[in-house]
Residue frames as qw, qx, qy, qz and C-alpha x, y, z in Angstrom:
[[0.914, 0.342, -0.218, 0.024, 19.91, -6.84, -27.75],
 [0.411, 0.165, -0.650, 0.618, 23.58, -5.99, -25.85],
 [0.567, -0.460, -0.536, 0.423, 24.39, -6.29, -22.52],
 [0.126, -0.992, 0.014, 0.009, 24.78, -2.75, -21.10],
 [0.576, -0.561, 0.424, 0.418, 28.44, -3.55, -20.62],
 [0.591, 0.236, 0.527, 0.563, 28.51, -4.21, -24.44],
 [0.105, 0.898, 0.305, 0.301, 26.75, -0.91, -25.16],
 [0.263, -0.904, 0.264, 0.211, 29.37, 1.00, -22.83],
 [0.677, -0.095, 0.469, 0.560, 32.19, -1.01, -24.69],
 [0.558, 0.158, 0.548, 0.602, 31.29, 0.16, -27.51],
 [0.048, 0.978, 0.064, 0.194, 30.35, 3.66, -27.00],
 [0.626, -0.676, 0.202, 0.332, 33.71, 3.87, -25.20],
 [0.559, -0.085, 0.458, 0.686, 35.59, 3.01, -28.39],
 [0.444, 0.571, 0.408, 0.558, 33.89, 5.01, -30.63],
 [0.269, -0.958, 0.017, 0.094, 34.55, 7.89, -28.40],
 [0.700, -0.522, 0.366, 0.320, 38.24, 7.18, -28.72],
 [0.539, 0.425, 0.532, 0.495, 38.04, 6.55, -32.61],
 [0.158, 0.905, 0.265, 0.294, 36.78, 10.04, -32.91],
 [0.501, -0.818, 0.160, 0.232, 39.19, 11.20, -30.58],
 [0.625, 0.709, -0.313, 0.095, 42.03, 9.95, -32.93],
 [0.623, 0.331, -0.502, 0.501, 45.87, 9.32, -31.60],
 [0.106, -0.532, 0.411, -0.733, 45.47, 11.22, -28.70],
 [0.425, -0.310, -0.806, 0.273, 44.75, 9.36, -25.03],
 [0.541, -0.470, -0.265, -0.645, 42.11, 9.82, -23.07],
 [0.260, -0.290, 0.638, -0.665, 41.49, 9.94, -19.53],
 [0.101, -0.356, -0.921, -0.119, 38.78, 7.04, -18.36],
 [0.029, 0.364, 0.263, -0.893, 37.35, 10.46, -16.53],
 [0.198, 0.390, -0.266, -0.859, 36.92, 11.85, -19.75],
 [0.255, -0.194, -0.929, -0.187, 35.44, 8.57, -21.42],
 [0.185, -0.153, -0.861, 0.448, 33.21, 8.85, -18.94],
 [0.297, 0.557, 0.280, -0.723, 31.70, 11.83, -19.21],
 [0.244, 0.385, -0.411, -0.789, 31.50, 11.74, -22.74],
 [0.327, -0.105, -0.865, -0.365, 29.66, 8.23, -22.66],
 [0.748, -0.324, 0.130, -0.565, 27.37, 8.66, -19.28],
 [0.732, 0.023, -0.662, 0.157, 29.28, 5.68, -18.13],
 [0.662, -0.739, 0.112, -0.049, 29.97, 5.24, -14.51],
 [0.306, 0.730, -0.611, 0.006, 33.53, 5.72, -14.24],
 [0.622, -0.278, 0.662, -0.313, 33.91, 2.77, -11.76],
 [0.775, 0.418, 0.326, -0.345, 32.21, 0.68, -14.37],
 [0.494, 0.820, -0.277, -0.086, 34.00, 2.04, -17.40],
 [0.337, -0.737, 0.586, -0.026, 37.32, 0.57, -15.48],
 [0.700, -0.012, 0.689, -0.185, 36.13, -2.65, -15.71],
 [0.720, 0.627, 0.291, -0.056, 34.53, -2.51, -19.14],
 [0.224, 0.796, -0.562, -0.024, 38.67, -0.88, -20.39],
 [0.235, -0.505, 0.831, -0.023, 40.36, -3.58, -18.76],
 [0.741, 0.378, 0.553, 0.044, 38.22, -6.54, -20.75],
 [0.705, 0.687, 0.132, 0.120, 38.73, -4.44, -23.92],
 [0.072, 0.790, -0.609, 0.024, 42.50, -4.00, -23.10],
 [0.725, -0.081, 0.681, -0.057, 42.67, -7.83, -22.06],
 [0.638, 0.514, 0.556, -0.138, 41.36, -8.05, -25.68],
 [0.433, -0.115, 0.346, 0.825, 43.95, -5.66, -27.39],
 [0.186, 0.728, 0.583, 0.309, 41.61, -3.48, -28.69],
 [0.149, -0.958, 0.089, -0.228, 42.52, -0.42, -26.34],
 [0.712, -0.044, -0.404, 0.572, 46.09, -0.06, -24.57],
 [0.517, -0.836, -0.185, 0.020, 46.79, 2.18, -21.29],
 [0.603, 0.365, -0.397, 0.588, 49.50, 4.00, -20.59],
 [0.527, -0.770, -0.300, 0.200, 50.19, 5.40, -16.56],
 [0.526, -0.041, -0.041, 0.848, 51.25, 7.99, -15.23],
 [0.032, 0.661, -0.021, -0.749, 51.73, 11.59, -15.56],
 [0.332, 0.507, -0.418, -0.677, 50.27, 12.67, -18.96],
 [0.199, 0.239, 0.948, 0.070, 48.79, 8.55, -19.50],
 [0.539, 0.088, 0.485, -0.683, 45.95, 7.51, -20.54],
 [0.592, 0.170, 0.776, -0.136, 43.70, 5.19, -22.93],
 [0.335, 0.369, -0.657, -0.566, 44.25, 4.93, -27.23],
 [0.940, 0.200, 0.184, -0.207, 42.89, 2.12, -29.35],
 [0.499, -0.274, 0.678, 0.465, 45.94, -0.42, -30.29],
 [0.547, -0.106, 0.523, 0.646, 44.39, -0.42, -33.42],
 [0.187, 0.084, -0.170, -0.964, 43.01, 1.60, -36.34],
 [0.456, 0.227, 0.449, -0.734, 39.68, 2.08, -36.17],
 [0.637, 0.409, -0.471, -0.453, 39.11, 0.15, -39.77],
 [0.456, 0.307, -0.831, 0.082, 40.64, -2.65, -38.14],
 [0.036, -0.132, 0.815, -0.563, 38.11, -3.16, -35.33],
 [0.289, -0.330, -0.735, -0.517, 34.77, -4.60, -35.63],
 [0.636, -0.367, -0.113, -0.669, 31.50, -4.25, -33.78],
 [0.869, -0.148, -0.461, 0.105, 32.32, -8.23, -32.88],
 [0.612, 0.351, -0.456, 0.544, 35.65, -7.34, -31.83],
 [0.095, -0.342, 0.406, -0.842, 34.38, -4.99, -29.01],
 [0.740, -0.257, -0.161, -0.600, 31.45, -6.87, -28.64],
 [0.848, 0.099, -0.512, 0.100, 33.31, -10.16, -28.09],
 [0.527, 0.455, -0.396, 0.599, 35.19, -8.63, -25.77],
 [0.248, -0.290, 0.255, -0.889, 33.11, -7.74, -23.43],
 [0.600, 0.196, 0.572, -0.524, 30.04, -9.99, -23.14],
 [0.101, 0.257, -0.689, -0.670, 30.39, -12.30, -26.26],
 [0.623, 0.115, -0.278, -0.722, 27.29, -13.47, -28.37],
 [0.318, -0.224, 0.900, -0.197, 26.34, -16.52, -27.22],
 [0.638, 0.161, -0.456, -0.600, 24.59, -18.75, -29.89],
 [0.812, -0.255, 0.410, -0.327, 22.61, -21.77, -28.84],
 [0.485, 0.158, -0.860, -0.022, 24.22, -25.77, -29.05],
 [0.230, -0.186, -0.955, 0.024, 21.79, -27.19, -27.10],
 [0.246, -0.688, -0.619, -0.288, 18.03, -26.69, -25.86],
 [0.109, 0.488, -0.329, 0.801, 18.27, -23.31, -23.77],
 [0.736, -0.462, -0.009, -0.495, 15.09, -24.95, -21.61],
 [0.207, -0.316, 0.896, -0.234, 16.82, -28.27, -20.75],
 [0.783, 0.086, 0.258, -0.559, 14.61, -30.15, -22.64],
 [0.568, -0.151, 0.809, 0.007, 15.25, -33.70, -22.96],
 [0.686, 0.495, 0.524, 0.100, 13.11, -34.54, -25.62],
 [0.179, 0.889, -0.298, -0.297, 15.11, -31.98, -27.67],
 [0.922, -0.199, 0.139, 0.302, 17.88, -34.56, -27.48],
 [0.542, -0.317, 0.187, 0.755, 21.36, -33.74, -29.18],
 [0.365, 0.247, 0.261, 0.859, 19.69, -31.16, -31.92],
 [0.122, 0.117, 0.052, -0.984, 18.07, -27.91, -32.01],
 [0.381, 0.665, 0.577, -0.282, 14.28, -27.95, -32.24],
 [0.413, 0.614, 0.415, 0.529, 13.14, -25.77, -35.31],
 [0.113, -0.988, -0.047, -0.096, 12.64, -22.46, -33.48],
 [0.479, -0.798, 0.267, 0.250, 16.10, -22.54, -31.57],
 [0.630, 0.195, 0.459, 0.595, 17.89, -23.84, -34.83],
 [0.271, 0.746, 0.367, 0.486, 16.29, -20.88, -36.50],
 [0.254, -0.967, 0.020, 0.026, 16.94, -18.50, -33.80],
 [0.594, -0.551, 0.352, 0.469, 20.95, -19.50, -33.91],
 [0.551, 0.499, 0.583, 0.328, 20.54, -18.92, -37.12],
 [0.030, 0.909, 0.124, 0.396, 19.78, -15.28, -36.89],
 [0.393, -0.865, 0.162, 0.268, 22.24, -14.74, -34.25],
 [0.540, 0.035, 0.562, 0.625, 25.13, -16.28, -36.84],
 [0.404, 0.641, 0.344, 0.554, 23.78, -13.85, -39.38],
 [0.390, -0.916, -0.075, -0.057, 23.84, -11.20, -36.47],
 [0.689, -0.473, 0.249, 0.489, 27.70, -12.10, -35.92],
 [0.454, 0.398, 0.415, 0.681, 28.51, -12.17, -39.65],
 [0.152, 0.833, 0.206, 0.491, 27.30, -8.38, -39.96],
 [0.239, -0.959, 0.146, -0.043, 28.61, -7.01, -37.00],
 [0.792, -0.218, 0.323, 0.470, 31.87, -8.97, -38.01],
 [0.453, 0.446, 0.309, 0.707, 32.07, -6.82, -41.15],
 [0.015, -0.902, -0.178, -0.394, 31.18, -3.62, -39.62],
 [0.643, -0.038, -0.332, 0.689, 33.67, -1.73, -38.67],
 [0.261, -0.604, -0.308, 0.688, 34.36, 1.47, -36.14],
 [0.045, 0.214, -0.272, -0.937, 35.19, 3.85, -38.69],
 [0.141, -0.252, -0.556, -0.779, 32.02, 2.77, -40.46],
 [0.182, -0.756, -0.620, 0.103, 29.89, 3.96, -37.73],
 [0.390, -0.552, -0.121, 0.727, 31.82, 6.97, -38.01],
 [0.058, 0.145, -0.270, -0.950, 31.26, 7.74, -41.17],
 [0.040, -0.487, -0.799, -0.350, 27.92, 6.97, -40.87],
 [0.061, 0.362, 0.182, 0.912, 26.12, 10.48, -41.30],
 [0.500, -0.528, -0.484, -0.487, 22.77, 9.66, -39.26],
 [0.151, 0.029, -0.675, 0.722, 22.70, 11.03, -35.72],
 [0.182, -0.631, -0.754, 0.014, 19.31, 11.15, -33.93],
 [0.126, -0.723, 0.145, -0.664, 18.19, 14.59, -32.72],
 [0.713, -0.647, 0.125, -0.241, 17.89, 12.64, -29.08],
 [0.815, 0.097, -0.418, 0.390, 21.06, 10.88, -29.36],
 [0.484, -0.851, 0.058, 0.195, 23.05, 11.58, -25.90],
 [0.598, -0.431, 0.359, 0.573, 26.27, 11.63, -27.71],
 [0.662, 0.720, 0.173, -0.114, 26.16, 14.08, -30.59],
 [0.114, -0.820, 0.499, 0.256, 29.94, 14.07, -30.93],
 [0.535, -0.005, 0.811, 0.237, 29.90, 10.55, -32.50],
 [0.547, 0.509, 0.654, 0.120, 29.30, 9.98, -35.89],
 [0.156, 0.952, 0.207, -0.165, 30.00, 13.80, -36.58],
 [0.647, 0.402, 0.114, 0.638, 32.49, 15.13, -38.85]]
């Protein structure tokens, strides 16, 4: 359903959330998400563009969330990255469509709008304090108290 780039966004932050006040190397990000660091660079500077994360250089730098972790949504990181793109006009190019949605693609933008709405209300911390890790997750350090 995301883009890989959204799925590293947002393992990236929730590596950071758990991480608390302290800054973080993109290195370290890295390893702890199986990102390519290269990648990861890219996928910081959209969600710093976006105020969600802020950078500091230097000696002793590195990479915090600007804000608390209540205060960022699923959207917010999502948006930021590769944002949800809901349909206003026939995704085929079909004329006869003219200016509205058929029934399916009405109904499908439909579900992506209820898809926004919920990851608008879900915030970082509440994947954090949600309790359910997989046994196969690759990142048991999320989600864990």
């Amino acid at each position: 359903m995301f883009s890989k780039t959204a799925e590293y966004a947002l393992r990236s932050v929730l590596v950071l959330a758990r991480r608390g006040n302290g800054l973080s190397t993109t290195d370290d990000i890295a390893a702890a998400t199986h990102v390519p660091p290269h990648y990861l660079r890219k996928v910081l500077q959209s969600l710093s563009r976006a105020g969600i994360v802020s950078t500091q250089r230097g000696i002793g730098g590195g990479i915090s969330l600007s804000r608390s972790d209540d205060e960022i949504t699923v959207l917010d990181v999502v948006n930021a990255v590769d944002p949800i793109r809901r349909y206003d006009a026939c995704p085929l190019g079909l004329e006869e469509h003219g200016v509205e949605l058929c029934p399916l693609h009405s109904q499908l933008d439909d579900v992506l709008g209820m898809l926004e709405q919920v990851l608008g209300q879900t915030t970082i911390a509440d994947l954090l304090r949600q309790k359910r890790v997989p046994a196969q997750c690759r990142f048991p350090n999320i989600g864990k108290s």
